[in-house]
MITI-669955 format. One record per atom (N, C-alpha, C): residue in three letters; x, z, y. Coordinates in steps of 0.2 Angstrom, whole numbers, padded with zeros to 4 digits, always signed. Layout:
alaXZY;...
// end
This chain:
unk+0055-0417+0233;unk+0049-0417+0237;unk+0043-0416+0233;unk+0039-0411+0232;unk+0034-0410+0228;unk+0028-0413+0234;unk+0025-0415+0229;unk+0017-0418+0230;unk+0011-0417+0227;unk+0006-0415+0232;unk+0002-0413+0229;unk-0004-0416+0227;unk-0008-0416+0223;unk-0013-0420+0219;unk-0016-0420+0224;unk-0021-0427+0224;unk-0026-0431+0230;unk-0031-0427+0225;unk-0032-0426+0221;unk-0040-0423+0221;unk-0041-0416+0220;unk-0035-0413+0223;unk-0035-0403+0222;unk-0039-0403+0228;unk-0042-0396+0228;unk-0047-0394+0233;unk-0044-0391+0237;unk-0047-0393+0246;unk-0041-0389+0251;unk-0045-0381+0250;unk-0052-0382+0248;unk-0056-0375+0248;unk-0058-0374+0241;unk-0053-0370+0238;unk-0055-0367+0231;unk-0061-0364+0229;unk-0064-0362+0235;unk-0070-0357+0232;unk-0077-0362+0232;unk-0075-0369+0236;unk-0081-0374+0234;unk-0083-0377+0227;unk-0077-0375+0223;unk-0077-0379+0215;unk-0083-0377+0213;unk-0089-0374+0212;unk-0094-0371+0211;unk-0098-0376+0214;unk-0098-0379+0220;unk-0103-0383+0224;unk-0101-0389+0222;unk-0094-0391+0221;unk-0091-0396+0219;unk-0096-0400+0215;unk-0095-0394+0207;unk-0099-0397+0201;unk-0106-0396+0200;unk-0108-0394+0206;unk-0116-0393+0205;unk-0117-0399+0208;unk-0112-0403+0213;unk-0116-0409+0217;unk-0115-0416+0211;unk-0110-0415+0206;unk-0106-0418+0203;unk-0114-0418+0196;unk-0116-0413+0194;unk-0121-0413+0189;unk-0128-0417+0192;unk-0130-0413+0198;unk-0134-0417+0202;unk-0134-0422+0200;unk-0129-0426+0203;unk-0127-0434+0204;unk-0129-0438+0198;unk-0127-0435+0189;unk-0127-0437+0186;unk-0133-0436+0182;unk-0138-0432+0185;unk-0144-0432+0185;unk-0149-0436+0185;unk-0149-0435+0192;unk-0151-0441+0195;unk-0149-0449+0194;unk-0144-0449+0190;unk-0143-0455+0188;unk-0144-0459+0184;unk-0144-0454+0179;unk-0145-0454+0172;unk-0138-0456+0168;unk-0135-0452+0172;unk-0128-0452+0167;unk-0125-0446+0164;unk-0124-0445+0157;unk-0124-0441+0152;unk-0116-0438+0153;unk-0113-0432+0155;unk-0109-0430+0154;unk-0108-0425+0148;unk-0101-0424+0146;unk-0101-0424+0140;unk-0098-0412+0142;unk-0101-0411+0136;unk-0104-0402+0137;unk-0097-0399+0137;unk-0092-0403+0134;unk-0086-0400+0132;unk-0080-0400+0140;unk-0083-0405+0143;unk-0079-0405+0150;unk-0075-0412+0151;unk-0075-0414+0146;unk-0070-0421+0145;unk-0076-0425+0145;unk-0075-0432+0152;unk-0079-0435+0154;unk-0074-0441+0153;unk-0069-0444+0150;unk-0065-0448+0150;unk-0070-0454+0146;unk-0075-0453+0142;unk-0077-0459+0141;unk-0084-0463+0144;unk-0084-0460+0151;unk-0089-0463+0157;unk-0088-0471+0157;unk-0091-0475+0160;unk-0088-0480+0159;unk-0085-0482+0168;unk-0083-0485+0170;unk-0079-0487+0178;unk-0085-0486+0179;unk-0093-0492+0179;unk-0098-0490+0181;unk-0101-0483+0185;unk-0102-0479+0177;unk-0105-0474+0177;unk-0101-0468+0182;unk-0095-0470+0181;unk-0090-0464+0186;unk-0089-0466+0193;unk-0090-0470+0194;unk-0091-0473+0202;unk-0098-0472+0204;unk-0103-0474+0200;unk-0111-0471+0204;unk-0110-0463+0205;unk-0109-0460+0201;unk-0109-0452+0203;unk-0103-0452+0209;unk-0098-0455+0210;unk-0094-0454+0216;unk-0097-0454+0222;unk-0100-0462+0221;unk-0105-0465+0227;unk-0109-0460+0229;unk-0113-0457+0223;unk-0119-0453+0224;unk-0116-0449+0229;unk-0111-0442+0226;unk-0108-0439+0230;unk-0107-0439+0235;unk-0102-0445+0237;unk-0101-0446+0243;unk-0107-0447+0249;unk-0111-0449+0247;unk-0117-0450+0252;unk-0122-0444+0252;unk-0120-0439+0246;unk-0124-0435+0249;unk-0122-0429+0253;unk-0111-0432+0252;unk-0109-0424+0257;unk-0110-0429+0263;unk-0110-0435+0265;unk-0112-0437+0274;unk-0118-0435+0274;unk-0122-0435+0272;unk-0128-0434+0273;unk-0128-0426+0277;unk-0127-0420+0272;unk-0124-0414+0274;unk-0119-0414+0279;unk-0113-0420+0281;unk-0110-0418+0286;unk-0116-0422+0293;unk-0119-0424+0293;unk-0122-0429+0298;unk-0127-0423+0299;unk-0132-0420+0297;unk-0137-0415+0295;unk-0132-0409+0300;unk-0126-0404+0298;unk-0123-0400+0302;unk-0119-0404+0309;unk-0119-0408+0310;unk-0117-0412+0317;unk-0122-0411+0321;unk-0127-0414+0318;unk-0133-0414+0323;unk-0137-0405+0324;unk-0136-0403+0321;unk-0136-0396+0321;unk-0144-0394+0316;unk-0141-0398+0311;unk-0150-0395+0307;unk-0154-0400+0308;unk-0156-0404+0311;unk-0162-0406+0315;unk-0164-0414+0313;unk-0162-0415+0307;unk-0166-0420+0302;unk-0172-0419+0297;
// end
């Protein structure tokens, strides 16, 4: 039985918007990723606000296309 990973993307061609919202987040947070890609020494903290961040900015974008634009 193969299984597929919980965090591969159902839409490949978003990985571009993925890490832009990903950088955003860590922007605005002031959290320092690291230039080489390996971000394994975030702390739970700092990797969980950037999650949070995310996550409430893609509701916000999906709440915004429901309503049809009109926020």
């Amino acid at each position: 039985m193969s299984r597929q990973s919980s965090n591969s993307l159902i839409v490949p061609q978003a990985k571009q918007a993925i890490n832009q919202l990903k950088m955003e987040a860590a922007q605005q947070l002031g959290v320092q990723f690291s230039q080489d890609g390996y971000n394994g020494n975030l702390s739970t903290r700092e990797a969980g606000s950037v999650g949070g961040y995310i996550t409430k900015k893609l509701v916000q974008i999906a709440e915004q296309q429901i309503s049809g634009g009109n926020r």
